[in-house]
C-alpha positions, 0 to 999 in steps of 0.5 A: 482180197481184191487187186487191179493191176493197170499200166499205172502201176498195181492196185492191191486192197485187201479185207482183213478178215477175222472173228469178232474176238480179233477185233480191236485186237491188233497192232501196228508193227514198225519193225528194224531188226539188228540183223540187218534185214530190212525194216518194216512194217506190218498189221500184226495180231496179238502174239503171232510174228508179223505179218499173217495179214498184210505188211511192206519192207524197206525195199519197197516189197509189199504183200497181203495173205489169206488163209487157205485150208488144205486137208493135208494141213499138219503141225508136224514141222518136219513136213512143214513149218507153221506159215507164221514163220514163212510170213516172217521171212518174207517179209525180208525179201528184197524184190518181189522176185525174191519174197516168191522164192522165199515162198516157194522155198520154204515147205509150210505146214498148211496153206495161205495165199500171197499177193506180192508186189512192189512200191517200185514196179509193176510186177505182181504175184498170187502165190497158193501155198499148201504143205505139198505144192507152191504155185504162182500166177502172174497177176497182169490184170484185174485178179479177186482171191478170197480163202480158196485155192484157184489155181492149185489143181490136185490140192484137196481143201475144206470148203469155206461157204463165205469164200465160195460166196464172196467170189461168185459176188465178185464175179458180177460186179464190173471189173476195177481199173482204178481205186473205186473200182477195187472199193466197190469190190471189198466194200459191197454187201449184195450178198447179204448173207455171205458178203464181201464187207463181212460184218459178222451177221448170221449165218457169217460169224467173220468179220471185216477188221480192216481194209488196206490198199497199196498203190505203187504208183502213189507208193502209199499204203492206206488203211480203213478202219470201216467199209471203204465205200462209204468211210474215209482213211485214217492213215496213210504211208508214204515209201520210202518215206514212212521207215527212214523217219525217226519216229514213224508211229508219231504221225500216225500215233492216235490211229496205230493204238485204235488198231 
C-alpha cells in the first residue's frame, strides 16, 4: 500500500493483492448492523467477515490491511484471535484514535499491518500487528508498506520475496505528494519480476485485484479495477453521503457485482 499524507489532507492507495482464485471473487459489503455500531462499507472476500482488505464506517473512519507473516503465528485463540475477527471490530471505531486502541487491544492470532485514517481529519496511522506486539507509527509524510514488518523490532517473520522487492522499488521512485504521485507508485511495473502492479506472471504467482484510494479531503473513496496509471475508476464514495442513502449499492450496482 502506498499513502501521501500532505497539509490537504491523507492520500491513502492501497493494491489489493491476492492469488488468481480470488479474482473475481469478492464482494462489495453495505453493512448496518442492528446493534448499533456504525454502518459501513467494505470490499469483502467470500466467507470471511469484512473487512481483511479495505473499508470506511459511518464515522468517517477508513482503513486498509496487509497480511504480515510472523513465525510466532498460532491458531490457538487462547494466544490470539484470528485477525478477521480484529478487522471486524475495528471497523467499529468511532475516530481513528479509537480503531488504534481496538488494534492494539485485542492480542491476534497472527500478524496483519493497518493504515487508519479519517474522512474527517488528517491524522493517519500504520499499526504492526503480531500475536505478541502492537506497535504504531504516526504517519506524517509520505509512507510505503507492502507485506513485511518495519517498525516492529524483535518480531521474527517469514520472508515474502515480493515484498522485499516491491519495496526496494518504491524506494526509488519520486516521493508522492498528490494522487499521481501514489498511482505512479501501485501502478508501476519496473520491476518486472516482482512488481508493485502484480499480475501473476512468473516467478510472482500474486495478483493485483484492485485498487482503492481514500482522500480525506475529497472524502471519496474510489476503486480501480485495473492499473491505476493507465485506467480509469468505476466508481466513487462520496462520505457521509454514500451510507445515509436508501439504497447505496443502486448507483454503483453493475460495478459492485463485477467486484
Amino acid at each position: 500500500a502506498g499513502a501521501a499524507a500532505a497539509a490537504r489532507g491523507v492520500l491513502l492507495g492501497h493494491n489489493e493483492d491476492s492469488g488468481i482464485t480470488d479474482f473475481g471473487r469478492t464482494s462489495w459489503i453495505v453493512g448496518t448492523p442492528s446493534d448499533g455500531t456504525p454502518a459501513y462499507a467494505a470490499y469483502t472476500y467470500a466467507g470471511q467477515l469484512s473487512s481483511g482488505a479495505f473499508a470506511f464506517n459511518a464515522h468517517g473512519v477508513f482503513f486498509t490491511t496487509n497480511a504480515l507473516f510472523p513465525t510466532a503465528a498460532t491458531i490457538d485463540t487462547a494466544r490470539g484471535v484470528p485477525r478477521d475477527f480484529l478487522h471486524r471490530h475495528i471497523l467499529a471505531a468511532t475516530s481513528v484514535d479509537d480503531a488504534v486502541a481496538r488494534a492494539c487491544g485485542t492480542r491476534v492470532g497472527s500478524g496483519f499491518s493497518l493504515n487508519v485514517g479519517a474522512f474527517n481529519g488528517t491524522d493517519a496511522y500504520n499499526v504492526e500487528l503480531s500475536p505478541t506486539t502492537c506497535t504504531k507509527q504516526a504517519v506524517t509524510a509520505a509512507y510505503v508498506h507492502a507485506n513485511n514488518y518495519q517498525h516492529s523490532p524483535g518480531v521474527a517473520s517469514y520472508n515474502d520475496t515480493s515484498a522485499w522487492h516491491r519495496t526496494q522499488r518504491a524506494a526509488q521512485l519520486p516521493t508522492p505528494r498528490d494522487v499521481q504521485g501514489v498511482f505512479t507508485i501501485l501502478g508501476d511495473q519496473g520491476d518486472r519480476a516482482w512488481p508493485i502492479y502484480r499480475d501473476h506472471t512468473p516467478p510472482d504467482d500474486g495478483i493485483t485485484i484492485i485498487t482503492a484510494l481514500f482522500d480525506s479531503a475529497a472524502r471519496t473513496l474510489t476503486l480501480y479495477p485495473n492499473n491505476p496509471l493507465s485506467s480509469p475508476p468505476f466508481a466513487s464514495f462520496t462520505w457521509p453521503d454514500y451510507l445515509t442513502v436508501a439504497d447505496p449499492l443502486r448507483p454503483h450496482a453493475r460495478e459492485a457485482g463485477d467486484l
